[in-house]
C-alpha positions as CSV (number, residue, x, y, z in Angstrom):
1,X,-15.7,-43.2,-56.6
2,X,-19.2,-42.4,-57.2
3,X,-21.9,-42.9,-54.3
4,X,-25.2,-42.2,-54.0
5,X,-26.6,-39.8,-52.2
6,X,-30.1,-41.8,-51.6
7,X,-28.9,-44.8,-49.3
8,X,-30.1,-44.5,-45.4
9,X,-28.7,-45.6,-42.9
10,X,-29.4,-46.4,-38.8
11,X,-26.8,-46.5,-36.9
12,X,-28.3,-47.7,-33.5
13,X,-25.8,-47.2,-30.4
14,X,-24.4,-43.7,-29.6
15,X,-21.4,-44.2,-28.2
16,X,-17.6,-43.7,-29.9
17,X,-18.6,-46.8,-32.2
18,X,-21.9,-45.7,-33.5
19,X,-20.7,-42.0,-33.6
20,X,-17.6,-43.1,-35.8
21,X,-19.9,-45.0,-38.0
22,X,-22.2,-42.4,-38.5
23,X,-19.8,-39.5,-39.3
24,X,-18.1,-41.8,-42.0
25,X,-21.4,-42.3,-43.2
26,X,-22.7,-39.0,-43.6
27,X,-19.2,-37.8,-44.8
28,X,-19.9,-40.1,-48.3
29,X,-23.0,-38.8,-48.8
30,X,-25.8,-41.6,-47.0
31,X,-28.5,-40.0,-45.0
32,X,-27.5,-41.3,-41.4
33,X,-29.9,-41.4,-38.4
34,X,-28.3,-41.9,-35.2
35,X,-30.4,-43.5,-32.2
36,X,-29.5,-44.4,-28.5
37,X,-31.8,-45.5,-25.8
38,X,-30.2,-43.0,-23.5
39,X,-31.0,-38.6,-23.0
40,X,-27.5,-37.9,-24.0
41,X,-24.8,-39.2,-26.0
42,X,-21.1,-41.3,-25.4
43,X,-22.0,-41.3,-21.4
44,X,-19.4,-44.3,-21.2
45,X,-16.8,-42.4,-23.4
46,X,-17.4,-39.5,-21.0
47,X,-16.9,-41.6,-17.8
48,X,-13.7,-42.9,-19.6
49,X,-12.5,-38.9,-20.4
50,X,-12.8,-38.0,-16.4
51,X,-9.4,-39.2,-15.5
52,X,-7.6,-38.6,-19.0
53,X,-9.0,-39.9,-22.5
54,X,-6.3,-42.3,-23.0
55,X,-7.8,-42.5,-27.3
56,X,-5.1,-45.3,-28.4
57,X,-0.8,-46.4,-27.6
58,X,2.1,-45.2,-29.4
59,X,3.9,-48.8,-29.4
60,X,4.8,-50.3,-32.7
61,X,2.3,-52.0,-34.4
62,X,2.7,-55.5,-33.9
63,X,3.0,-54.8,-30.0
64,X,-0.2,-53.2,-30.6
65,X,-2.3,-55.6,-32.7
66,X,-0.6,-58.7,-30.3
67,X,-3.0,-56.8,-27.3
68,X,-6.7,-58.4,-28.7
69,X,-5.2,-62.0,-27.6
70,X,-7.1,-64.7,-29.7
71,X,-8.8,-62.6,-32.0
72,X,-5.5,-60.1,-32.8
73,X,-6.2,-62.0,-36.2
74,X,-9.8,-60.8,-36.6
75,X,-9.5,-57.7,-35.1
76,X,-5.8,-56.9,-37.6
77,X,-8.0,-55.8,-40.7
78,X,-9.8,-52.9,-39.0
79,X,-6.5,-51.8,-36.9
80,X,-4.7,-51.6,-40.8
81,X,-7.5,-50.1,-42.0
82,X,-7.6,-47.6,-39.2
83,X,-4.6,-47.9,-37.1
84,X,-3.5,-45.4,-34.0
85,X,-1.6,-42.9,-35.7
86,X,-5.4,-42.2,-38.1
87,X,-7.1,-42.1,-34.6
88,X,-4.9,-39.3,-33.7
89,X,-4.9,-37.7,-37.2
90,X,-8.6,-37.7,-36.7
91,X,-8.6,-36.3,-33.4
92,X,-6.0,-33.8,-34.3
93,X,-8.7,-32.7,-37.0
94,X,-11.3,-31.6,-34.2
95,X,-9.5,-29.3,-32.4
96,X,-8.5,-31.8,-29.6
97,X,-4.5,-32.2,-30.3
98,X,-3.1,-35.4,-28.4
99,X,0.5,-36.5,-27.1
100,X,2.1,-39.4,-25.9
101,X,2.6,-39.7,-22.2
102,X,5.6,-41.5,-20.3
103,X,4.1,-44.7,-20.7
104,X,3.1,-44.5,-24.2
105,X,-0.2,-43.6,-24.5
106,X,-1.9,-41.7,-26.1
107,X,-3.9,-38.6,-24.8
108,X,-6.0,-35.3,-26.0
109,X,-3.7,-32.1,-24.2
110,X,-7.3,-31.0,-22.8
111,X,-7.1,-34.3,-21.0
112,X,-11.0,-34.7,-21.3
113,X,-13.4,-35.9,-23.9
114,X,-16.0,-33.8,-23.2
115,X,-14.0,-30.8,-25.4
116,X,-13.9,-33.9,-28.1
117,X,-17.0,-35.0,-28.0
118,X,-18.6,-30.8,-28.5
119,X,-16.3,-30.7,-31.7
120,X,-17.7,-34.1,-32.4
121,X,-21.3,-33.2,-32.3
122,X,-20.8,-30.3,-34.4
123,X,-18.9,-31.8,-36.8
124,X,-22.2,-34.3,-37.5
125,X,-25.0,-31.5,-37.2
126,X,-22.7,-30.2,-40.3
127,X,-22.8,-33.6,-41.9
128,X,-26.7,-33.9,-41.7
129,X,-26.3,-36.8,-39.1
130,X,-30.1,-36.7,-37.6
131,X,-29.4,-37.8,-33.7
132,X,-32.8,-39.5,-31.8
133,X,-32.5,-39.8,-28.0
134,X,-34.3,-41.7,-26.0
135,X,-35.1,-44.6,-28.7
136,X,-34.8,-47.5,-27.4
137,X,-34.1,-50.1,-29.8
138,X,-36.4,-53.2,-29.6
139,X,-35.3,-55.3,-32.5
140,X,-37.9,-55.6,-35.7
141,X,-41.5,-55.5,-36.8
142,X,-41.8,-56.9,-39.8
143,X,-38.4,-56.3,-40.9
144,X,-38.7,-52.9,-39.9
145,X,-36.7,-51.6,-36.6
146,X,-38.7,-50.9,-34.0
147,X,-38.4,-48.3,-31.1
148,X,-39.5,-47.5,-27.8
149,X,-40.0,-43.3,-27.7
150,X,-41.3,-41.0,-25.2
151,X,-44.0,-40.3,-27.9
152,X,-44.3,-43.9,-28.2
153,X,-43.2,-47.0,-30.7
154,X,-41.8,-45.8,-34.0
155,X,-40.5,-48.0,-36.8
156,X,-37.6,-47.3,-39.5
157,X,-37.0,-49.2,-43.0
158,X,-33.1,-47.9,-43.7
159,X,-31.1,-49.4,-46.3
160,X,-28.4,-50.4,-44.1
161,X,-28.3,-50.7,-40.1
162,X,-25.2,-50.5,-37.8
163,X,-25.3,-51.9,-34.5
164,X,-22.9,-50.2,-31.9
165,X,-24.6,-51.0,-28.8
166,X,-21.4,-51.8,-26.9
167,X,-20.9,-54.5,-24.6
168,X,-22.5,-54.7,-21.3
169,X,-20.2,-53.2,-18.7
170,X,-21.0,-50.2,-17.0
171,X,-24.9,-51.2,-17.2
172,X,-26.0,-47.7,-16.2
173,X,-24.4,-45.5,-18.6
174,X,-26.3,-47.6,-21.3
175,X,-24.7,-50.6,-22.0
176,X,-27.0,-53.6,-21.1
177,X,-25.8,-56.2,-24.1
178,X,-29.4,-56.8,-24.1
179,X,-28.9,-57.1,-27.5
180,X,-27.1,-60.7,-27.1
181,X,-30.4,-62.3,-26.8
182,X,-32.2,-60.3,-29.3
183,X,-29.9,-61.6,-31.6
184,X,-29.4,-65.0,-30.9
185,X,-33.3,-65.2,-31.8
186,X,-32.2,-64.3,-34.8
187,X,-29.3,-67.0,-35.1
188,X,-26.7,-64.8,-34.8
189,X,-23.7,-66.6,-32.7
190,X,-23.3,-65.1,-29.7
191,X,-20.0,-65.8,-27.1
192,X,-21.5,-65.1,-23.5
193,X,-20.9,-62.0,-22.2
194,X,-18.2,-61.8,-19.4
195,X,-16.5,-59.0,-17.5
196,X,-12.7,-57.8,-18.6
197,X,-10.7,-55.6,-17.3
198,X,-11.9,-55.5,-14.0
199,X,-10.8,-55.9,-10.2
200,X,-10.9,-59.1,-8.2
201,X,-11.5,-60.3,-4.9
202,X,-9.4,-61.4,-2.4
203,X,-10.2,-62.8,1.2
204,X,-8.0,-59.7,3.2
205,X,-7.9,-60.0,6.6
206,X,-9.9,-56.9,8.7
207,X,-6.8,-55.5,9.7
208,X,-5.1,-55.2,6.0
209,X,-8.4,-54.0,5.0
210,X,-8.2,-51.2,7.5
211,X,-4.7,-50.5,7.4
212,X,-4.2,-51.1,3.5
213,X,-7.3,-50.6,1.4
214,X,-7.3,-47.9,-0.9
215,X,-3.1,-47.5,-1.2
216,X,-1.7,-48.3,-4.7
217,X,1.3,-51.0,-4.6
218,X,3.8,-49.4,-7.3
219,X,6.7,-50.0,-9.6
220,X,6.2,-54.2,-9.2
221,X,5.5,-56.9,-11.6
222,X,2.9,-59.7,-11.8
223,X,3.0,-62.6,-13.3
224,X,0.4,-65.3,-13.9
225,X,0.2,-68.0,-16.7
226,X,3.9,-67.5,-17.6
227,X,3.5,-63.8,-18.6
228,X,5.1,-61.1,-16.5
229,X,3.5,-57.3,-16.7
230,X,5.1,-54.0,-14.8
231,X,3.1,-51.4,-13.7
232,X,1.3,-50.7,-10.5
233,X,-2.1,-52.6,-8.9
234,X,-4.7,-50.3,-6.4
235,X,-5.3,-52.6,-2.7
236,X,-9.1,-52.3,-2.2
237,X,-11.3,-53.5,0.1
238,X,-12.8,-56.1,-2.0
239,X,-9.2,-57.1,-3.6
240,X,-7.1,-55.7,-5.7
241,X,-7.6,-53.8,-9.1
242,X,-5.5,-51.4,-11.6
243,X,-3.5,-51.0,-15.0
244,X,-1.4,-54.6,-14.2
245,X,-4.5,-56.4,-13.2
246,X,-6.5,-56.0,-15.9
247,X,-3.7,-56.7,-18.8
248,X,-3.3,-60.2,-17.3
249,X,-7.2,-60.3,-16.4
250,X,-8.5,-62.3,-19.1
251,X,-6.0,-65.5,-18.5
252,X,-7.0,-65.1,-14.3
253,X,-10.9,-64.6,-14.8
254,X,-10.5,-68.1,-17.0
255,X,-8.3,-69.8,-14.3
256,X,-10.7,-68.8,-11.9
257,X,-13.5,-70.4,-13.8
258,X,-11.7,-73.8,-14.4
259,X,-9.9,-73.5,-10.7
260,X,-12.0,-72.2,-8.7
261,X,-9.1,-69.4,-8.0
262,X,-6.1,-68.1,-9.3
263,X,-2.3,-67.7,-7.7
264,X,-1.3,-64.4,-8.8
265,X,2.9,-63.6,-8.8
266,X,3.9,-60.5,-7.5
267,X,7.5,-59.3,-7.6
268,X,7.8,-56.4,-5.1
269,X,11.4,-55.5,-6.4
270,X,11.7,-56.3,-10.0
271,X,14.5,-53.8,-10.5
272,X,17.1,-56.3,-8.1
273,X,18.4,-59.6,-8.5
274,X,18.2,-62.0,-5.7
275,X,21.4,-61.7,-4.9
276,X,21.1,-58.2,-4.6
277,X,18.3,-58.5,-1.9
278,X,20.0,-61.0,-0.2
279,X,23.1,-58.7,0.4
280,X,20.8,-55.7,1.2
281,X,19.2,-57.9,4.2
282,X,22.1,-59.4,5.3
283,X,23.6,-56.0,6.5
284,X,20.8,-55.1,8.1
285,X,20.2,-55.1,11.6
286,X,19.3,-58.9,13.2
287,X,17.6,-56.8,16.2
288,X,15.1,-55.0,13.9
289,X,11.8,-56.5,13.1
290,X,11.2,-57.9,9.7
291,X,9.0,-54.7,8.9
292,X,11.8,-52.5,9.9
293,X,14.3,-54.4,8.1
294,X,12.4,-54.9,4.9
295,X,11.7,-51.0,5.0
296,X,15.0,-49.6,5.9
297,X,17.3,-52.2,3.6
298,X,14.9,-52.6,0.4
299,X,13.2,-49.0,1.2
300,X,9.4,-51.5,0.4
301,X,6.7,-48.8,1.4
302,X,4.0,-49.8,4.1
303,X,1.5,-51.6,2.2
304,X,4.4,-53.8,0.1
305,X,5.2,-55.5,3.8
306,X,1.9,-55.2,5.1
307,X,1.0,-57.6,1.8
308,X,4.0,-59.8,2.9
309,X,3.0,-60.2,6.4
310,X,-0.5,-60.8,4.8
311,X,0.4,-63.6,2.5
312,X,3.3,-64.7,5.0
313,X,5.8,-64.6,1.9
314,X,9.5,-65.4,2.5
315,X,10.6,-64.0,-0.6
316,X,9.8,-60.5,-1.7
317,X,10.0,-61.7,-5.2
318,X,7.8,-64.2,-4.9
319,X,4.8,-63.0,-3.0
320,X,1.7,-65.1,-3.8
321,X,-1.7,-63.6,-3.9
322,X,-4.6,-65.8,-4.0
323,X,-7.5,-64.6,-6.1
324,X,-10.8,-65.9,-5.3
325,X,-13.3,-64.2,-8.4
326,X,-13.7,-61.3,-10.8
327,X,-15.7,-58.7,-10.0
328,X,-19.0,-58.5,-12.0
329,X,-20.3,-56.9,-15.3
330,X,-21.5,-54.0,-13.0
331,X,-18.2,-53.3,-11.8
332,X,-15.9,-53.8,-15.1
333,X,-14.6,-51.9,-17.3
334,X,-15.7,-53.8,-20.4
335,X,-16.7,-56.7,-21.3
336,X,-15.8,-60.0,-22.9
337,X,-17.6,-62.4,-25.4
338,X,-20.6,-61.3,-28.2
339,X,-21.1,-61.9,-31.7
340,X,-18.5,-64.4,-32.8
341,X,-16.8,-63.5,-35.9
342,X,-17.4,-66.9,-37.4
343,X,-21.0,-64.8,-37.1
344,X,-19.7,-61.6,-39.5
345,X,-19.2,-61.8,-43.0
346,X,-16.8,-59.1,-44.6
347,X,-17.2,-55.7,-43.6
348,X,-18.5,-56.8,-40.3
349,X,-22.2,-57.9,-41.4
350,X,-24.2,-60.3,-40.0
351,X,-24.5,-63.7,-41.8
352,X,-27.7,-64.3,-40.6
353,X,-29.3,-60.3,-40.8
354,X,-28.1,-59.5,-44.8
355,X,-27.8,-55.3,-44.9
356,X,-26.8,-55.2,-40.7
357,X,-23.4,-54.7,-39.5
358,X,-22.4,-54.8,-35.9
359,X,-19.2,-52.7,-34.4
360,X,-17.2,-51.9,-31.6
361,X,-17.6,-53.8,-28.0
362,X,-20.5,-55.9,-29.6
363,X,-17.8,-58.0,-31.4
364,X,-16.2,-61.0,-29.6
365,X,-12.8,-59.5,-28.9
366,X,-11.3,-58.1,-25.7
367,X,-8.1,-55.7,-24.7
368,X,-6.5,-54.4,-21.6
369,X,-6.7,-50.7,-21.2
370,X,-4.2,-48.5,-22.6
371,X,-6.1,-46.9,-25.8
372,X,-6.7,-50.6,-27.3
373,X,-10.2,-50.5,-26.4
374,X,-11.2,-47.7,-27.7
375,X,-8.8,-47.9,-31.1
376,X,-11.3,-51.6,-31.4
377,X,-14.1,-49.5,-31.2
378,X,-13.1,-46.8,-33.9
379,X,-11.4,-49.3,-36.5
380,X,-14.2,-51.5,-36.6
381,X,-16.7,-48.7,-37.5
382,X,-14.5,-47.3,-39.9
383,X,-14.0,-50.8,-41.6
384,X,-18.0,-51.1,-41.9
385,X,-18.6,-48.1,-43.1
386,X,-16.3,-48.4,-46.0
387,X,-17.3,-51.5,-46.8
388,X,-20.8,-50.2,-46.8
389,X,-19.8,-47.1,-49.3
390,X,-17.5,-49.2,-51.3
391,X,-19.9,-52.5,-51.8
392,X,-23.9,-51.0,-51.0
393,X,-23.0,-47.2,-52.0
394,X,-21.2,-46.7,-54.9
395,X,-23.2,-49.7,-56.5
396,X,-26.7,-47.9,-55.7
């Protein structure tokens, strides 16, 4: 294929998204400036690499695409396009090598992104990539883009424009989604912006607070809606939060919102039967408390029978906790809702903005953690920007 070397491109939002789009860019030959309203670059993918960049999952690929929910059938494309075993190719590429942990996802060895993210940089100052900090985007001036600078307002007239300004969790590492109005002025279809993949309150009583808050509940399984997840949850003093929240999160933040509150199921002994419990208890001792015999026959740890003395449960397997509202954009992980995909036409461009494309956590889709988030965020990029070399480039 033959492209042309002359097309520009703006790719505004420099975060995994924008820097994916950029670098695929550059790579066919466009001249690609790269702006973010913030001093530095990818603070949110940096945030995310402090505990372990967990980049994408190793399950099978339908397992994997069946994660986005709803919009699995929109979002499909880009993960074929660009599925998790590319992501790690990629990664692989720059130096940072990755493996699968126990549970299936997938890491960098260095366990950081910050080691990714150096290679990363480099790899565009080789490309040409020009980056601009502190530009914040404003929207357009007569159909040119207009920024916000330290040296004051600038405009730009590229070819093509790439919106990855993520969603609008996280608020101060850069990501407003103060975009969503922006565009809707511009009749683009917007989905309102909710938290996912977040904690959510519960009304704890001062003593669980003080005794509990801040101890993990482990090995158990949840179950709301009729779906039932393993993993571990984290007791806070606000609620509860972790890894098993947020994969049933989206179907309990929209119970919440039509309820008024949602009944989470927690199992705290998935791994026995009934029947199997009920034998347990009935050899213990009838002279020892309930917490005694609950920790010396079933081996629960302090804050599983503090949690059924909480929720006076009768049944270990059945312990009910009653969630009251999800904690806010501020305090999630990512977000929910944006530009509808009845909004996109192919490649990811806007209907209504001919010659802009928007990717990543701007799009109206939404995962649990576990790598899908960021895989979303990769895919989609790499699906606009071959649609842009294949159908703008090569036709210059």
């Amino acid at each position: 294929m033959t492209t042309s070397s002359c097309t520009s491109v703006a790719v505004i939002g420099a975060g995994p998204a924008g820097l994916t789009a950029a670098e695929h860019l550059a790579a066919a030959g466009a001249r690609v400036d790269l702006y973010d309203r913030m001093p530095s670059v990818a603070r949110k993918f940096l945030m995310a690499g402090r505990g372990g960049l967990n980049l994408t999952h190793s399950e099978p690929f339908e397992r994997f695409v069946a994660r986005y929910g709803k919009r699995a059938a929109q979002v499909r494309p880009a993960l074929e396009a660009f599925p998790p075993e590319a992501l790690r190719q990629w990664a692989d590429g720059l130096g940072a090598e990755t493996f699968v942990g126990s549970s299936g996802r997938v890491f960098p060895k260095a366990m950081k992104a910050s080691p990714l993210l150096r290679a990363w940089l480099k790899r565009l100052e080789g490309l040409g990539v020009r980056i601009h900090l502190r530009h914040d985007w404003t929207g357009w001036t007569d159909n040119a883009l207009a920024f916000e600078t330290p040296d004051g307002p600038i405009e730009a007239r590229p070819d093509v424009t790439i919106l990855a300004l993520g969603g609008a969790s996280w608020p101060r590492l850069g990501s407003t989604g103060g975009w969503a109005d922006l565009l809707a002025g511009r009749g683009v279809e917007i989905a309102p912006l909710r938290p996912a993949n977040a904690g959510f309150q519960v009304d704890w009583s001062p003593h669980f607070v003080e005794r509990f808050a801040g101890q993990p509940l482990k090995t158990i399984a949840l179950t709301f809606g009729g779906r039932t997840v393993r993993g571990e949850i984290m007791l806070t003093r606000y609620g509860v939060e972790g890894g098993a929240i947020y994969a049933l999160s989206s179907a309990l933040r929209d119970a919440i919102a039509r309820d008024g509150h949602a009944d989470l199921g927690v199992d705290l002994k998935p791994d026995m039967t009934a029947g199997q419990l009920a034998s347990k208890l009935g050899r213990a001792s009838a002279k020892d408390s309930l917490s005694n015999r609950l920790r010396k026959a079933l081996g629960l740890p302090p804050p599983a029978i503090g949690l059924v003395h909480e929720t006076h449960a009768t049944d270990v397997k059945a312990v009910t906790i009653r969630l009251a509202a999800m904690q806010g954009l501020d305090r999630a992980i990512s977000s929910a809702g944006g530009i509808r995909f009845e909004a996109l036409a192919d490649g990811f461009e806007l209907k209504a903005l001919p010659g802009v494309f928007a990717v990543g956590e701007m799009l109206d889709w939404e995962a649990p953690t576990g790598g899908y988030l960021l895989q979303a965020c990769f895919a989609t990029a790499v699906g606009a920007a071959d649609f842009i070399v294949r159908e703008r480039m090569s036709r210059a």
